[in-house]
C-alpha positions in Angstrom: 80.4 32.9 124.2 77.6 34.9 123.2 76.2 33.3 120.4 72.3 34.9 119.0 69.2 33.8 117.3 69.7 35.8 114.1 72.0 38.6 112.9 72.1 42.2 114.4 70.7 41.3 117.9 73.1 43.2 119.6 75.6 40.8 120.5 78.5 43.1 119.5 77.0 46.1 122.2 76.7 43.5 124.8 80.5 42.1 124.1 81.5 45.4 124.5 79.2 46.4 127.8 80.2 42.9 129.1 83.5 43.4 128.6 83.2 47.2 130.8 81.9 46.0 133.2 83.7 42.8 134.5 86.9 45.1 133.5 85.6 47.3 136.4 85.3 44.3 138.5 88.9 43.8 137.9 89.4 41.2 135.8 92.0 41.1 132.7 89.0 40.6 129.8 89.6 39.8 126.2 87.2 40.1 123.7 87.2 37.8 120.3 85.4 37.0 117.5 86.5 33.9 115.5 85.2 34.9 112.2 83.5 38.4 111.3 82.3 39.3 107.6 82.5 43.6 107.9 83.8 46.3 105.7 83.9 48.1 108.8 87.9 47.7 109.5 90.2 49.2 112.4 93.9 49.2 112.8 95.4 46.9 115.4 98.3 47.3 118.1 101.2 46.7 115.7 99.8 46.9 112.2 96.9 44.6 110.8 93.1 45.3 110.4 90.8 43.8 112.6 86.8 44.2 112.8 85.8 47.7 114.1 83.8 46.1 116.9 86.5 44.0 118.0 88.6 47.2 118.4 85.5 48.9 120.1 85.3 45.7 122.7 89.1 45.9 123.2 88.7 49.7 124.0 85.7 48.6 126.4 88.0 46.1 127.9 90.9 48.8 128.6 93.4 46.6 126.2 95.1 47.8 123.3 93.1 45.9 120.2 95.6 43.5 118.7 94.8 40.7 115.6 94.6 37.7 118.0 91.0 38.8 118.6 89.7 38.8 115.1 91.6 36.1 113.4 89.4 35.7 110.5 88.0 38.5 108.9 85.9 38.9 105.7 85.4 42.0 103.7 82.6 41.6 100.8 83.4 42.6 97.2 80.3 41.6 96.1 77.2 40.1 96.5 79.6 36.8 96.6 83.1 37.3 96.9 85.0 38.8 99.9 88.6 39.4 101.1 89.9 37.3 103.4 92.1 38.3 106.0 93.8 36.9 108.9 95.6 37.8 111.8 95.6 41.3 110.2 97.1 40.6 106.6 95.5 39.9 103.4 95.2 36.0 103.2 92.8 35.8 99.9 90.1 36.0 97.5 87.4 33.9 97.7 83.8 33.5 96.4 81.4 32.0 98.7 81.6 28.4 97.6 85.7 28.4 97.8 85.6 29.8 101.3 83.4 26.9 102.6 85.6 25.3 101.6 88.7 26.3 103.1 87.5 27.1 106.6 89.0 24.0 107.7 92.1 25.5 107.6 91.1 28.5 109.2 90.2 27.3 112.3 93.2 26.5 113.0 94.4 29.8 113.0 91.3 30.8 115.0 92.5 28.5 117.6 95.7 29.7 117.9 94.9 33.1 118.7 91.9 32.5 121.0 95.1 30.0 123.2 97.1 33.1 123.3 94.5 35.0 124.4 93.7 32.4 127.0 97.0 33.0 128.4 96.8 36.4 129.1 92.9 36.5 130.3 90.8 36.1 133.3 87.9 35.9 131.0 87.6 35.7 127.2 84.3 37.3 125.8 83.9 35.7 122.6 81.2 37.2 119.9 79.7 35.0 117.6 78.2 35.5 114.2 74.6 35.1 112.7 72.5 32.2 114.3 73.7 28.7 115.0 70.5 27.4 113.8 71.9 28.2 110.4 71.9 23.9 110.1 72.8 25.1 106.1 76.0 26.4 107.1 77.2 23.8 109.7 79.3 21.5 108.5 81.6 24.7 107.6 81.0 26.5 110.5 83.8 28.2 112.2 81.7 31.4 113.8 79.5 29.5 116.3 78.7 26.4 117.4 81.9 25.0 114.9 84.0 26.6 117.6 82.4 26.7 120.7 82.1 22.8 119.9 85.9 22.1 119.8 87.3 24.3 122.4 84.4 23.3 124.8 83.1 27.7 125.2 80.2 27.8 127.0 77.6 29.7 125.2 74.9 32.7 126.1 72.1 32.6 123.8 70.9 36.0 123.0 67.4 36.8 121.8 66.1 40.5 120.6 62.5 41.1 121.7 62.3 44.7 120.0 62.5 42.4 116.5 59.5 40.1 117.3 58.8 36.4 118.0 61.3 36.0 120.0 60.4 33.1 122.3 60.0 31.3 118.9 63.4 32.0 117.8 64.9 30.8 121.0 62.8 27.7 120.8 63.7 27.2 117.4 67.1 27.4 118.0 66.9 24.7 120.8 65.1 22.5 118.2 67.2 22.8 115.5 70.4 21.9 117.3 72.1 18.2 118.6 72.6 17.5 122.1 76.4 18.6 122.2 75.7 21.6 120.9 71.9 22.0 123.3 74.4 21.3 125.9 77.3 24.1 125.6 74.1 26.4 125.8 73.6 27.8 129.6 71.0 30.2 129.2 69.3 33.1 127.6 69.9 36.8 127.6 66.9 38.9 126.6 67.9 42.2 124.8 66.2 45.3 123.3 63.0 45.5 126.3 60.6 48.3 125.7 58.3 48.5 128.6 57.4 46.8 132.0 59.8 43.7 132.3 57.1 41.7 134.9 55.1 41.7 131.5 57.7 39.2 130.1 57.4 36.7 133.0 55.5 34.5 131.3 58.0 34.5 128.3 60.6 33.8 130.3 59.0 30.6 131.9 58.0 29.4 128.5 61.5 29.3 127.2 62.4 27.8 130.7 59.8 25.1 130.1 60.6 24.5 126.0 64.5 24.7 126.3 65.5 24.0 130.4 68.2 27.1 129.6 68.3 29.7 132.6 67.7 33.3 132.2 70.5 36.1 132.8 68.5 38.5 132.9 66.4 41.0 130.2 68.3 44.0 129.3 66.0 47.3 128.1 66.3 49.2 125.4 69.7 51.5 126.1 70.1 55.0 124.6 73.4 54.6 125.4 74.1 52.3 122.8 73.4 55.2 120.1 76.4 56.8 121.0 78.8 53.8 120.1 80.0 53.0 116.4 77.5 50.3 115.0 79.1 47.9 112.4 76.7 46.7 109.8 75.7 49.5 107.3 72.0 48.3 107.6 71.7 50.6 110.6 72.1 53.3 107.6 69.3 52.2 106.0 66.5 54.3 107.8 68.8 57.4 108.2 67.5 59.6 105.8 65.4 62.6 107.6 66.4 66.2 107.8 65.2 68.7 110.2 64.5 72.3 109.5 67.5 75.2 110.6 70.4 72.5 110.5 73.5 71.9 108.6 72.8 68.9 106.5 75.5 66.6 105.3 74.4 64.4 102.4 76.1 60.8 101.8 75.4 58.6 99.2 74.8 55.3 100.4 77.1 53.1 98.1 76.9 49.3 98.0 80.4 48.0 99.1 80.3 51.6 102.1 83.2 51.1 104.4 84.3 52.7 108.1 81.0 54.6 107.6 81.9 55.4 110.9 84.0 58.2 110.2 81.0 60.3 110.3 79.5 59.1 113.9 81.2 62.3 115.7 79.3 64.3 112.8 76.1 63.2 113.4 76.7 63.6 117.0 76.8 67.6 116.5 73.2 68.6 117.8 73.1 71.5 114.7 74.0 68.6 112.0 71.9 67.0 110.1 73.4 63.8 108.5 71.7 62.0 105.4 72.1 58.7 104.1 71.0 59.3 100.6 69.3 55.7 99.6 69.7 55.0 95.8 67.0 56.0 93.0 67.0 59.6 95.3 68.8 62.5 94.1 71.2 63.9 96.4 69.6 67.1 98.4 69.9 70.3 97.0 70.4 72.2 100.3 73.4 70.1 101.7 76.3 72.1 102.6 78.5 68.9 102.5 78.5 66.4 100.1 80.6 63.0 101.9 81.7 59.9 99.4 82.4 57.7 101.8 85.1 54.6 102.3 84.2 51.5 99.9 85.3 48.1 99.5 85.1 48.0 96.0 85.6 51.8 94.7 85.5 51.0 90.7 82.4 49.3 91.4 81.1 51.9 93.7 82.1 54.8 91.6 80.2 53.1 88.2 77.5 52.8 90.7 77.4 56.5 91.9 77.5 57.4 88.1 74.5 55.0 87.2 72.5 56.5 89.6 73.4 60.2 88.3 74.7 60.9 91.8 77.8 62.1 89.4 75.6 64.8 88.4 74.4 66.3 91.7 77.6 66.2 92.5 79.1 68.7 90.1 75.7 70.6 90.1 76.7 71.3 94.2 79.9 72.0 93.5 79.2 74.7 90.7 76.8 76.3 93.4 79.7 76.7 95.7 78.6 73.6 97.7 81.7 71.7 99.6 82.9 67.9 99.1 84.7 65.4 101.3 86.0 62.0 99.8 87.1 59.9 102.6 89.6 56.8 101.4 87.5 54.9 98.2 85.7 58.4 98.1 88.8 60.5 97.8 90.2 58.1 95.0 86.6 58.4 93.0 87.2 62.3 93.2 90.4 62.2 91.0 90.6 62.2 87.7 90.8 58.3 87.2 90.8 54.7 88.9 93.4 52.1 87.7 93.3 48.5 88.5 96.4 47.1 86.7 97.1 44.0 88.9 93.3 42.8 89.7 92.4 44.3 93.1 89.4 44.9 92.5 89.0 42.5 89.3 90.8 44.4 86.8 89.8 47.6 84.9 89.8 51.2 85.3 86.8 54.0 85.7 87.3 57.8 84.9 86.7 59.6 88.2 84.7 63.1 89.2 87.5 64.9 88.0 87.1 67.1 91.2 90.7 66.8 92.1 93.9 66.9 90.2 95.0 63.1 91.3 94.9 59.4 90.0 94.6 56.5 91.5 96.2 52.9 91.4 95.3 50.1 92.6 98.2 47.9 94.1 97.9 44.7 95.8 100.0 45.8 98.8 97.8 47.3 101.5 98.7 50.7 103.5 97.3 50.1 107.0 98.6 52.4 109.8 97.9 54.0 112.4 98.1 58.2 111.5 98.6 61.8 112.8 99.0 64.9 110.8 97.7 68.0 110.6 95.3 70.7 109.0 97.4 73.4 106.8 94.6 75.3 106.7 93.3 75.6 110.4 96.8 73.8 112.5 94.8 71.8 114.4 96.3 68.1 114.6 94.3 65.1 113.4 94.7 61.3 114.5 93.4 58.4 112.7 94.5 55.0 111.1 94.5 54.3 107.0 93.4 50.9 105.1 93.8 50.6 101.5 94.9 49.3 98.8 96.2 52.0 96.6 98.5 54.4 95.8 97.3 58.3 94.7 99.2 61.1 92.9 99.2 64.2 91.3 99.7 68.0 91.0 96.8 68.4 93.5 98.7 66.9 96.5 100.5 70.2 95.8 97.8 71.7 97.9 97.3 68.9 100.4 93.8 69.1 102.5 96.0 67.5 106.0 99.6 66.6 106.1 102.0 64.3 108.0 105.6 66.3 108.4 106.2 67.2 105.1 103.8 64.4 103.4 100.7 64.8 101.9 97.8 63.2 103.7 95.2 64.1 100.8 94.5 66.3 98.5 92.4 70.1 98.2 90.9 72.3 95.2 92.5 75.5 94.6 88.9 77.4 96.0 88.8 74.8 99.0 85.8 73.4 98.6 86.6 69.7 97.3 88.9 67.6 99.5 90.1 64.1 100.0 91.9 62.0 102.5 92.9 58.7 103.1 92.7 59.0 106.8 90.2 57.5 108.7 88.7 58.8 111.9 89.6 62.7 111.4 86.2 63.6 113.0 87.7 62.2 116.4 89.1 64.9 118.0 86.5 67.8 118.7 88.8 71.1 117.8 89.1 69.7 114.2 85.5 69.0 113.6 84.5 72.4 115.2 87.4 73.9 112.6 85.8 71.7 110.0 82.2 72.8 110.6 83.6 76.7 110.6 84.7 76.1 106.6 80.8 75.3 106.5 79.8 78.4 108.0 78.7 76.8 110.9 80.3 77.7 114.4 80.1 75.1 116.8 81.9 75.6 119.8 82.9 72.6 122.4 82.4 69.5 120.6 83.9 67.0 123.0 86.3 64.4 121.7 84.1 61.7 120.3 86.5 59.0 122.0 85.5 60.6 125.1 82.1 60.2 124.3 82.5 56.5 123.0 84.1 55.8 126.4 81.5 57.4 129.0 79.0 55.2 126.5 80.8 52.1 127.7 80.7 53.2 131.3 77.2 53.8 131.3 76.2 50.7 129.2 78.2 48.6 131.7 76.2 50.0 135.0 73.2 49.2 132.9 74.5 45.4 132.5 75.2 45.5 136.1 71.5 46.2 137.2 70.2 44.1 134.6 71.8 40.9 134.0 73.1 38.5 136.4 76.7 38.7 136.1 78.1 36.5 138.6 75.9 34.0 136.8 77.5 34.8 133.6 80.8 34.6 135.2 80.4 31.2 137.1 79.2 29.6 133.7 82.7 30.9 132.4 84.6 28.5 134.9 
């Protein structure tokens, strides 16, 4: 289990490159997180939604993703309430408090799925989540050390040196827990190293000294790691420069954003120029593309959007012949209006942009499916998966933006330039996007499949593992 000193060290990346590269060595590998708090949702082998980097370690693993490796997952609301979901299906509401609370009960079904996976494995990978030197959250704890404990995991500590103090954290962490739990721990991976690695020599002989854990090994700072889907929307946070002579995409950076992976293939185009518009900033005038992205909470969102006057720039790009994209929560805040009869969202309804001739209804049911359709207006075919929790129609499905057989997948404008779509991941496949970036008046020609891309990632992250990290280390603390 790898287990860190703080959130956003990079355990996820490693999971995945970890589970690469002892896939190479031929082992059956299965990756699992007991409990993950993301808005960032996939679609599982067989329905269910499952934590976008537990989909992205199955993929690195060369195993389709199934629920059994995410068995708790939560999706925030609000600042404290969240979804809960397990093994793929919506289990709950809960604020913070009441889910403390019940997380008894959910670790039994975390259990159970890690014991199937157990079954079918040479070697589970297991990601956990935050620190467990959160002493705060213990008694609850079903993410770290509250699992690891029980099912006797052996744990890799990992520490990010690119964030700072470091060695303290580590040694923090070995004061702050009991024996049993000082025990599990086997040693220390090093991540995010900028420079020359004999310069950390003496870091790694203090933390021998403080904690008696053994080093794997100190693992550089990876370009590689760029190119895979990240799963916290903080990465988005510094993303908001624009160069000179490109096609800039602007996206406003709502509070509850969702799969704001969808536009990684985008911002892989060398001629694109993708912009996280932070709020209290008006949305660029000179964007080509306006993108509302996925949300968790789209009533909430879209009040948001409007108290920020994003509304505004919206419709003033629009009127100047710019072009919008609502992806899932996005395409249901460019109808006409938001219902929430039955309490999804708490109740209530919001008047939309008005951009597209549709309404929106919240229902407690959940679509989540895997997807292919296709593009009326270029032919090219589009694959993807959909999770939500409403139901949209209207006279402008009439002129759908992509279709499945005879079945809407979204809606269009009658000039083209406003569309919407439920479908997640349309930017995968690279003859679409370069179709897509033609209605921008931008020909691109080649764009690789970003799933290609993704996958040669892995690959190279994995060798990188390899040189770095002593795997059959790893491997024999496993046993």
């Amino acid at each position: 289990m790898l287990q860190g000193t703080g959130s956003d060290v990079g355990k996820s990346v490693l999971v995945a490159g970890l589970c690469r590269a002892f896939h190479r060595r031929g082992l059956r590998v299965r990756p699992f997180k007991p409990q993950n708090m993301s808005n960032n949702a996939a679609v599982a082998q067989g329905g269910g939604e499952i934590g976008r980097a537990q989909w992205l370690q199955a993929k690195a693993a060369c195993v389709a993703p199934n629920v059994d490796m995410n068995p708790v997952l939560l999706k925030p609301e609000s600042d404290t309430g969240a979804q809960i979901i397990v093994h793929g299906q919506m289990f709950g509401r809960a604020e913070a408090d009441t889910y403390q609370r019940c997380k008894g009960e959910l670790l039994g079904y975390v259990v159970d799925s890690f014991e199937k996976l157990k079954a079918e494995a040479d070697l589970i990978l297991v990601e956990g989540a935050g620190s467990p030197a959160e002493v705060n959250l213990r008694a609850t704890d079903i993410a770290n050390m509250g699992f690891a404990l029980p099912t006797n995991t052996p744990v890799a500590l990992v520490g990010d040196i690119n964030r700072g103090g470091v060695i303290a954290a580590i040694a923090g962490t070995y004061a702050l827990l009991p024996d049993e739990e000082r025990s599990l721990i086997r040693g220390v991976i090093i991540n995010q190293f900028r420079g020359d690695v004999r310069l950390f020599d003496g870091g790694i002989e203090t933390i021998r000294q403080v904690t008696g854990w053994q080093n794997y090994g100190v693992v550089p700072f990876l370009r590689c790691v760029r190119e895979l889907p990240a799963e916290d929307a903080v990465v988005l946070e510094g993303q908001t420069s624009k160069k000179q002579g490109r096609l800039l995409v602007a996206v406003p950076l709502l509070p509850r954003i969702a799969n704001f992976d969808d536009l990684d293939p985008l911002r892989a185009v060398p001629d694109v120029d993708v912009v996280f518009v932070r709020p209290g900033t008006p949305l660029p005038r000179d964007a080509a593309l306006v993108v509302l992205p996925g949300s968790k909470a789209t009533i909430a969102d879209l009040r948001f959007m409007k108290a920020e006057g994003w509304d505004i720039d919206i419709r003033a790009h629009v009127r100047a012949g710019g072009q919008v994209l609502g992806l899932c929560g996005g395409y249901q805040m460019l109808g006409t209006i938001v219902c929430d009869p039955f309490g999804v969202e708490g109740g209530g309804e919001e008047p939309g942009l008005g951009l597209l001739d549709v309404k929106t209804e919240l229902l407690p049911d959940k679509q989540v499916t895997e997807t292919v359709g296709s593009a009326p207006w270029c032919g090219e075919v589009v694959t993807g998966y959909e999770i939500h929790a409403g139901k949209t129609v209207g006279e402008g499905l009439k002129n759908p933006f992509l279709v499945s057989g005879d079945v809407p997948l979204g809606a269009m404008s009658a000039d083209g330039h406003v569309m919407g779509t439920y479908m997640h991941g349309l930017f995968e496949k690279g003859a679409f996007l370069e179709a897509f970036l033609a209605r921008l008046g931008r020909q691109v020609r080649g764009v690789p499949d970003h799933g290609a891309k993704v996958n040669k990632a892995l690959d190279t992250l994995a060798e990188e593992l390899e040189k770095h990290l002593d795997l059959d280390a790893l491997y024999a603390a496993s046993r």
